[in-house]
N, CA, C and O of each residue as an XYZ file, in Angstrom:
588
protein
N      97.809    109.214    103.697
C      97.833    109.966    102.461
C      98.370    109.071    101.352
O      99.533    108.710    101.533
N      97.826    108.669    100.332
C      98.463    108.150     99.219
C      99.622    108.806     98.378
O      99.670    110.020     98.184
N     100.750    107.725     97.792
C     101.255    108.384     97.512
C     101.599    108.331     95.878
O     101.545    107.410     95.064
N     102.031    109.927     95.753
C     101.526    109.732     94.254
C     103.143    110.152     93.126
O     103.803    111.162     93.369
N     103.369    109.572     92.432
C     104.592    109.247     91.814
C     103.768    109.749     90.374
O     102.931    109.029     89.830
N     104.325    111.693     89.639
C     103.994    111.735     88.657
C     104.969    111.372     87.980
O     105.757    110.469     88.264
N     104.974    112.693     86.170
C     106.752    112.623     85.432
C     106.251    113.882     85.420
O     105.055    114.164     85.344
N     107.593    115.005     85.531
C     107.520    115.903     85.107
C     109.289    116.127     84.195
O     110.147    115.247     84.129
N     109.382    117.350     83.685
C     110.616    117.849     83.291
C     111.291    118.764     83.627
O     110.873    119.886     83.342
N     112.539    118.640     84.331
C     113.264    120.186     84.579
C     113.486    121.163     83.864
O     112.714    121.375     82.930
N     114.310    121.808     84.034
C     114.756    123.201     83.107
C     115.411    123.065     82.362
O     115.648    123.952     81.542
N     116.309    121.192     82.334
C     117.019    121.275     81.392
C     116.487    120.377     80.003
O     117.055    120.287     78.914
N     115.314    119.810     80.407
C     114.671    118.705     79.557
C     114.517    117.752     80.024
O     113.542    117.108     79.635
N     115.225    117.281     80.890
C     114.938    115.854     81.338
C     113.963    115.467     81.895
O     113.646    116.151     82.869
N     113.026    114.207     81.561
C     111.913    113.844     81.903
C     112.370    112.928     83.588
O     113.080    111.923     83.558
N     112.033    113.279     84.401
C     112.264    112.774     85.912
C     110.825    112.616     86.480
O     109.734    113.124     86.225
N     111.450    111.382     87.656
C     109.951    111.320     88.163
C     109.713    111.925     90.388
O     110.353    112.049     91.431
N     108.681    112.034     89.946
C     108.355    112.987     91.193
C     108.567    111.984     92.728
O     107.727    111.171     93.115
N     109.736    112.251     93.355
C     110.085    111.615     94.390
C     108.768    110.659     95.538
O     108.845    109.517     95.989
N     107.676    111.693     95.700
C     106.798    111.196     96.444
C     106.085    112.606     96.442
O     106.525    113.553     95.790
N     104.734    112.681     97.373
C     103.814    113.479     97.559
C     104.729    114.483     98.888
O     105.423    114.165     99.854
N     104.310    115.684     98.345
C     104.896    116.639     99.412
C     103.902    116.333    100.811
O     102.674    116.303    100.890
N     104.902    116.133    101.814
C     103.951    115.479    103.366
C     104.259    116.647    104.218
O     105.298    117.173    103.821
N     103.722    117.282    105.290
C     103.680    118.483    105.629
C     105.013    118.553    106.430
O     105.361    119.731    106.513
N     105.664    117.918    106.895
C     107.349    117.269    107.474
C     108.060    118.483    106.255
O     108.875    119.241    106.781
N     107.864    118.672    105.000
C     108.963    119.216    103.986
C     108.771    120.645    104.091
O     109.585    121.529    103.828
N     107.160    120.791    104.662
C     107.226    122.377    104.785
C     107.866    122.954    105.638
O     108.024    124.165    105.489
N     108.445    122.287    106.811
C     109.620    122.583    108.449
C     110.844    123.098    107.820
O     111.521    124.096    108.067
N     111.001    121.799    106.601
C     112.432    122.485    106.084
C     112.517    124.330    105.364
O     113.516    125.006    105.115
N     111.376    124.592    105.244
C     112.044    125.986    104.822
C     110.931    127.115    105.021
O     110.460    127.928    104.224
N     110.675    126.867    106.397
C     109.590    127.335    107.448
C     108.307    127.576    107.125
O     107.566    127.866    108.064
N     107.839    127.531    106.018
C     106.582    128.083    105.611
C     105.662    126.603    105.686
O     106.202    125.520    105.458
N     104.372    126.715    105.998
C     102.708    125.961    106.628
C     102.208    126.112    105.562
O     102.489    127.118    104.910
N     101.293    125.128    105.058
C     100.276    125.082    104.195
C      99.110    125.329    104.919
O      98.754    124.747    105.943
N      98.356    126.509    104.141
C      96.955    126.560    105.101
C      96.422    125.325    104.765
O      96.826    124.618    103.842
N      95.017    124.935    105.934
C      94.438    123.857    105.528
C      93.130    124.298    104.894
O      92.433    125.269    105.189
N      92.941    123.336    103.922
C      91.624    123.169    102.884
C      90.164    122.987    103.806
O      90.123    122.454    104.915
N      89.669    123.230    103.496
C      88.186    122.519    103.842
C      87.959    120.890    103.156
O      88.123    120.694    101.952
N      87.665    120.075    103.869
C      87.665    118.383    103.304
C      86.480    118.756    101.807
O      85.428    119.386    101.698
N      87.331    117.999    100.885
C      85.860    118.202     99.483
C      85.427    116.689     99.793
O      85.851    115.757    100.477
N      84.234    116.971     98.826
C      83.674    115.464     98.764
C      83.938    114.892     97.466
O      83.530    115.746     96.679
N      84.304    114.113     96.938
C      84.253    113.260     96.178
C      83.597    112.511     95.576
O      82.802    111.907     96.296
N      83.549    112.197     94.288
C      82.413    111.273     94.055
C      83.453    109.638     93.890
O      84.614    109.528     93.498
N      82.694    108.786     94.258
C      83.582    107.565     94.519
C      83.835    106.784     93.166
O      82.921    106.078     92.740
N      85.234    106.887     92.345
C      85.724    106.424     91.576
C      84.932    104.716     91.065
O      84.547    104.456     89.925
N      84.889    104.116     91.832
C      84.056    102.985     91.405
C      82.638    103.038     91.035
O      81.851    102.145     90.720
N      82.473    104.674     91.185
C      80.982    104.601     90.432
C      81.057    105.343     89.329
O      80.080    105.302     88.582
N      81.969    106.015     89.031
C      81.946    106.947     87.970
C      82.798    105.667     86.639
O      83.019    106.030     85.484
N      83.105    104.413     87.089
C      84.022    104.019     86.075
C      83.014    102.447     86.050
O      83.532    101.791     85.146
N      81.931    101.682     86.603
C      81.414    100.935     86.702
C      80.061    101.887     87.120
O      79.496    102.158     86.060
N      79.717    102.175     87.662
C      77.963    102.593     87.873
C      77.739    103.203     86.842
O      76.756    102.659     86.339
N      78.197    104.332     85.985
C      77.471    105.445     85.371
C      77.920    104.545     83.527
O      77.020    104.308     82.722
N      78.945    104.310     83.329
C      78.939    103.478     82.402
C      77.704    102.059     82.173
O      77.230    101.945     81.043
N      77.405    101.396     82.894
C      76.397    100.201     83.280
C      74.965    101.094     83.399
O      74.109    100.542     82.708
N      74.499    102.181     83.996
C      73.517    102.900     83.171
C      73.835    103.207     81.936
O      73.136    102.672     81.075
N      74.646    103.881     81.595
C      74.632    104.747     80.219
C      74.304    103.403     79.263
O      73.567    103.366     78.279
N      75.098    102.293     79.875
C      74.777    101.440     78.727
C      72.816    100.546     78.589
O      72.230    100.169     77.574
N      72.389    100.510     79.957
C      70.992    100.369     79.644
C      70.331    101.046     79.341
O      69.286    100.652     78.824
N      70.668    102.854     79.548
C      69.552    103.237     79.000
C      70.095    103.585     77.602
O      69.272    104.100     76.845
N      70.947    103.453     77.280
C      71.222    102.985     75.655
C      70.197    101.950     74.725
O      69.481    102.329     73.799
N      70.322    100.643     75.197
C      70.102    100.040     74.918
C      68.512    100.051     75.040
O      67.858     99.534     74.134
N      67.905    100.600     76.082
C      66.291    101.002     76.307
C      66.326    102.250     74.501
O      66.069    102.145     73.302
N      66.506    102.623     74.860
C      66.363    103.896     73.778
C      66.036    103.427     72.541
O      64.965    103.397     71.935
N      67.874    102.825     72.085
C      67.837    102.158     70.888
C      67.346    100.727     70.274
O      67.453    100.414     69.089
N      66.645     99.716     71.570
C      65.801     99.247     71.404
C      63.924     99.623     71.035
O      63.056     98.957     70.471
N      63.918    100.863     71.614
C      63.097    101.325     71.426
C      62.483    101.709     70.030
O      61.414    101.407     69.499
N      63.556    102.491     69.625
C      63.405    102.725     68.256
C      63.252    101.986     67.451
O      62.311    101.999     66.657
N      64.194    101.149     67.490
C      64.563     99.819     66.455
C      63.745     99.109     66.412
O      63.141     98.824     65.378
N      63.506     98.616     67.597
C      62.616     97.110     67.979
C      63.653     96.049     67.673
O      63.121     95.022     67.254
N      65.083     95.982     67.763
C      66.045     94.887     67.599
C      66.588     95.269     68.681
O      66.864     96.449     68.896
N      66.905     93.912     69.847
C      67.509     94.069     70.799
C      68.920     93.993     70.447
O      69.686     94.590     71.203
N      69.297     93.525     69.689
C      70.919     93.909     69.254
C      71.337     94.795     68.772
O      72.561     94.883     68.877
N      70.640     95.900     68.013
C      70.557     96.867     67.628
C      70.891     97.644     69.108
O      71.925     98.312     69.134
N      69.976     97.579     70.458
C      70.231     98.255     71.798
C      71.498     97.852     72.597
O      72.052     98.490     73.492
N      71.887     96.446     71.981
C      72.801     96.202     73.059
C      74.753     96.748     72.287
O      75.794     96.884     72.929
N      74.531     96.910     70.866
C      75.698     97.302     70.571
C      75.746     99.452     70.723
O      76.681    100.235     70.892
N      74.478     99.620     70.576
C      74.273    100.851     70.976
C      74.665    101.053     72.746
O      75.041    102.180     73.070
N      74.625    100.570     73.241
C      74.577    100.752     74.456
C      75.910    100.427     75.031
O      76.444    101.076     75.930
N      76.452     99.286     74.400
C      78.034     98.987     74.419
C      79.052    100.312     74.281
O      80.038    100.565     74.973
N      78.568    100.968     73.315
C      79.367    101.615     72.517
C      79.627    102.871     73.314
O      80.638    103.545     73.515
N      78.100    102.972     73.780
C      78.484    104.409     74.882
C      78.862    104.102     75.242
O      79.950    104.597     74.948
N      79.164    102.843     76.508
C      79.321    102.856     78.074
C      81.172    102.290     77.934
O      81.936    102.296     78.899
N      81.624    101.777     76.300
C      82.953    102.305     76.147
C      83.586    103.641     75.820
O      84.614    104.034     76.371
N      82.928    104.316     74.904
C      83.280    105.505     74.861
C      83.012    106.238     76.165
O      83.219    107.431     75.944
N      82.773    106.116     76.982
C      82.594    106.744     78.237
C      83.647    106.559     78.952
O      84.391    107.503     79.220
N      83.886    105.269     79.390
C      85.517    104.887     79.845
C      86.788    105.358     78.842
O      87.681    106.034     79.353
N      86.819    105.225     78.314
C      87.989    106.186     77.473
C      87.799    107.282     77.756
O      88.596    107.815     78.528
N      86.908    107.875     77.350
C      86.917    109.306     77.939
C      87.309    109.436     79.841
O      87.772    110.434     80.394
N      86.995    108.287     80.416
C      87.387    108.743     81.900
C      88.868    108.600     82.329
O      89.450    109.076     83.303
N      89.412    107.631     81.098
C      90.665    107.493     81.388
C      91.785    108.468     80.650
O      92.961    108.621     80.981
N      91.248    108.927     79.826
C      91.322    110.221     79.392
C      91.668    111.509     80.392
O      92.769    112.037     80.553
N      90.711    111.772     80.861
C      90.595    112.427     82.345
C      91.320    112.072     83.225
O      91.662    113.045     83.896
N      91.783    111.051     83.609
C      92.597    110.756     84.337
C      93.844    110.841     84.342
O      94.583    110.982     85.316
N      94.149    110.744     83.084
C      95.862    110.967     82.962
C      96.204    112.723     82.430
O      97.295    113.290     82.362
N      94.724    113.290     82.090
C      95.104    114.760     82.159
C      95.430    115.523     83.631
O      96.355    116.273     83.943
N      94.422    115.077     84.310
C      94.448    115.093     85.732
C      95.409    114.712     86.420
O      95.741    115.322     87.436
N      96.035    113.624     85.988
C      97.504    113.500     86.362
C      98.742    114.380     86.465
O      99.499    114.689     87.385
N      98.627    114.772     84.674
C      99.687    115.621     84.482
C      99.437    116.880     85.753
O      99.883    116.923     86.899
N      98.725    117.642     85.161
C      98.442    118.749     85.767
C      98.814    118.490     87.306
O      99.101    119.529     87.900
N      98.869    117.324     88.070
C      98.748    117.275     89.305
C     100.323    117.155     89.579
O     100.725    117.885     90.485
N     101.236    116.390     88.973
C     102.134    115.985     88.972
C     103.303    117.469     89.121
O     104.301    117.673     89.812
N     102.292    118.570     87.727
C     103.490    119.919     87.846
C     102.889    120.422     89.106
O     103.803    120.723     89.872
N     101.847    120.614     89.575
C     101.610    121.456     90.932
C     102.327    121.098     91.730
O     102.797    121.906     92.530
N     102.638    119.791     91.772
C     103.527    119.176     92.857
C     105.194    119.768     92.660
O     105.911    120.124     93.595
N     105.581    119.763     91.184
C     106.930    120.441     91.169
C     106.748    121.687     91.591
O     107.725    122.165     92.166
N     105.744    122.417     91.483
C     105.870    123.771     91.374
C     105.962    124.413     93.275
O     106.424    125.448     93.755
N     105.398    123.418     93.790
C     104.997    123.344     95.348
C     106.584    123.157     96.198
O     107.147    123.700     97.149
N     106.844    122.200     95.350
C     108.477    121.606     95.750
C     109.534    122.603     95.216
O     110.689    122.536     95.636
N     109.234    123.355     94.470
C     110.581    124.270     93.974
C     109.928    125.933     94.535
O     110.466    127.008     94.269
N     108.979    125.795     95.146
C     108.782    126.658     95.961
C     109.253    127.209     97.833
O     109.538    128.219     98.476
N     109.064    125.724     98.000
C     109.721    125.305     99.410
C     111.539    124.611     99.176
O     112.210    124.008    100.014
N     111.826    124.899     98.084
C     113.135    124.661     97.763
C     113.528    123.007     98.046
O     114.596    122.778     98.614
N     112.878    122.164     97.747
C     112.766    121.088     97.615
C     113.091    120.562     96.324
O     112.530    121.076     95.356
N     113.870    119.663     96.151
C     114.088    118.778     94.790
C     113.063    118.152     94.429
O     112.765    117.325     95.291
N     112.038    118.144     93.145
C     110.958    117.575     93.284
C     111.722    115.955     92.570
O     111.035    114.934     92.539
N     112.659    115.961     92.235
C     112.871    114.516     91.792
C     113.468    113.469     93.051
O     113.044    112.338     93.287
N     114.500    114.144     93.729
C     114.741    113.130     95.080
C     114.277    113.888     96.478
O     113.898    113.186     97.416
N     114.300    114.873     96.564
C     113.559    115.752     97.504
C     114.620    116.169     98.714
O     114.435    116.237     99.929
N     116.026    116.469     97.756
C     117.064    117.199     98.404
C     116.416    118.570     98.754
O     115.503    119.003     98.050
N     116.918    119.317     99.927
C     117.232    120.851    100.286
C     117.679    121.194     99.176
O     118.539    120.416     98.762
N     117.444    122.072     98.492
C     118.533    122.850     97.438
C     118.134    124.535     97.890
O     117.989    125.443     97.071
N     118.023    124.652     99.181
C     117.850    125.751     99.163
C     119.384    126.256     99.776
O     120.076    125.662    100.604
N     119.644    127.438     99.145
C     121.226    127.891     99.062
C     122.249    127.170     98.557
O     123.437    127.114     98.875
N     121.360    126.408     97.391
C     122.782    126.073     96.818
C     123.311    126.957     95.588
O     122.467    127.846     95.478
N     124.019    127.094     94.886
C     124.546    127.840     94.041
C     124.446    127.604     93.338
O     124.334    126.421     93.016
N     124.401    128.820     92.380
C     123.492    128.527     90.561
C     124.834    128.857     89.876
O     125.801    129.470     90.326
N     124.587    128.135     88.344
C     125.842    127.510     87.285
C     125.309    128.930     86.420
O     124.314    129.647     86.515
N     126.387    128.924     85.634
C     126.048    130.441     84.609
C     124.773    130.675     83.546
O     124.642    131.525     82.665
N     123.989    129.720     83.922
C     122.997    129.519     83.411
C     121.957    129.902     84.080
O     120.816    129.833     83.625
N     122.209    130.285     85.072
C     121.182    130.723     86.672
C     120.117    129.494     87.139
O     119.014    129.692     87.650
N     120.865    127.851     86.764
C     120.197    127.213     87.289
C     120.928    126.253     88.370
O     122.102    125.883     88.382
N     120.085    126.020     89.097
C     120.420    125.568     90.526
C     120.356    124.070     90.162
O     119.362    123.649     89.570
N     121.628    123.040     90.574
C     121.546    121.624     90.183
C     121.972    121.019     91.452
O     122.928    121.371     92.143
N     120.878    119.760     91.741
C     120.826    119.342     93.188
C     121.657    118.140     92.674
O     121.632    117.326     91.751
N     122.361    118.436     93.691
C     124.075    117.295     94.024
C     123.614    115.940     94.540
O     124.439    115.095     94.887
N     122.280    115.723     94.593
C     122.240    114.018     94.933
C     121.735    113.595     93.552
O     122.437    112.753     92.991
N     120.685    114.006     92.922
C     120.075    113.660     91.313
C     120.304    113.932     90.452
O     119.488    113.572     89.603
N     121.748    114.899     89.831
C     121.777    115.713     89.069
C     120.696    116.345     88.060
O     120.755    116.434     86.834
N     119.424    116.866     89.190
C     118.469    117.730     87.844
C     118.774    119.103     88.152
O     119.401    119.553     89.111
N     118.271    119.651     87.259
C     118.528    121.309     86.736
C     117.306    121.968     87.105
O     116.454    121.694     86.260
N     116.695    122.985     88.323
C     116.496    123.787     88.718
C     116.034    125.158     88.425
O     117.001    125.869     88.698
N     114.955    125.988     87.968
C     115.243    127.667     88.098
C     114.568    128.034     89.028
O     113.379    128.317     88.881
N     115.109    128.095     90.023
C     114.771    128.492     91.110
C     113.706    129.848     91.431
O     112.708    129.942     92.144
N     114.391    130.780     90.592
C     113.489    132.034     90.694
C     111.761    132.550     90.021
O     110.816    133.299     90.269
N     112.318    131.358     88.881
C     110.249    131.377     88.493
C     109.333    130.362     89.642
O     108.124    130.225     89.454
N     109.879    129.817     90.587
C     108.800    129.049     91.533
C     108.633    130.256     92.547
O     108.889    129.666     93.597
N     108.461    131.109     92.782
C     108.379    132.034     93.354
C     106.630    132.523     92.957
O     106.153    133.552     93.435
């Protein structure tokens, strides 16, 4: 399983980073199983960031050569997509990140897991603020919205 190191923020603000990927070992600690998924398929990252860019950019360049009848005219046309295309994927990628990074807190403060060092904090005691602060990382906790 790869492992994946987001940032997220606690309850109190602090920007912390995500200890490691929850491994099914963390679900023992506070008895509850993850059902299992059905395997998805994927489309393979080296084609969506080199194959589909390297078309977009010939048939760019077919097109806008076409029109034009200047092959430089096709080849900065064709450039232009097959960069704006990568930005946009890397784009995607770090949205995809985020989003992945809070599921992971939200997974970890569900199974009462510290999502920053990946202490037990289950039964530990909440400050008058009703938040729960794990004694190895000092982050701040609300325990009752991961529910």
């Amino acid at each position: 399983m790869r492992r994946f190191h987001g940032k997220v923020r606690d309850d109190a603000g602090s920007i912390l980073r995500l200890y490691r990927m929850v491994y099914p070992e963390d679900f023992k600690v506070s008895g509850k199983k993850k059902k299992k998924k059905k395997p998805q398929q994927h489309i393979n990252p080296y084609f969506l960031f080199v194959g589909v860019p390297l078309i977009y950019g010939v048939t760019g360049w077919a097109v806008v050569y076409a029109k034009s009848g200047s092959a430089m005219d096709g080849a900065i046309g064709g450039a232009s997509g097959a960069i704006a295309y990568c930005l946009a994927g890397i784009l995607y990628q770090v949205v995809r990140n985020h989003k992945h990074a809070n599921a992971m807190k939200h997974m970890c403060l569900r199974d009462r897991i510290c999502p920053s060092c990946g202490y037990s904090i289950a039964g530990l005691p909440k400050n008058e603020y009703a938040l729960t602060i794990c004694p190895e990382c000092q982050s701040t906790w609300r325990l009752e919205q991961a529910e």
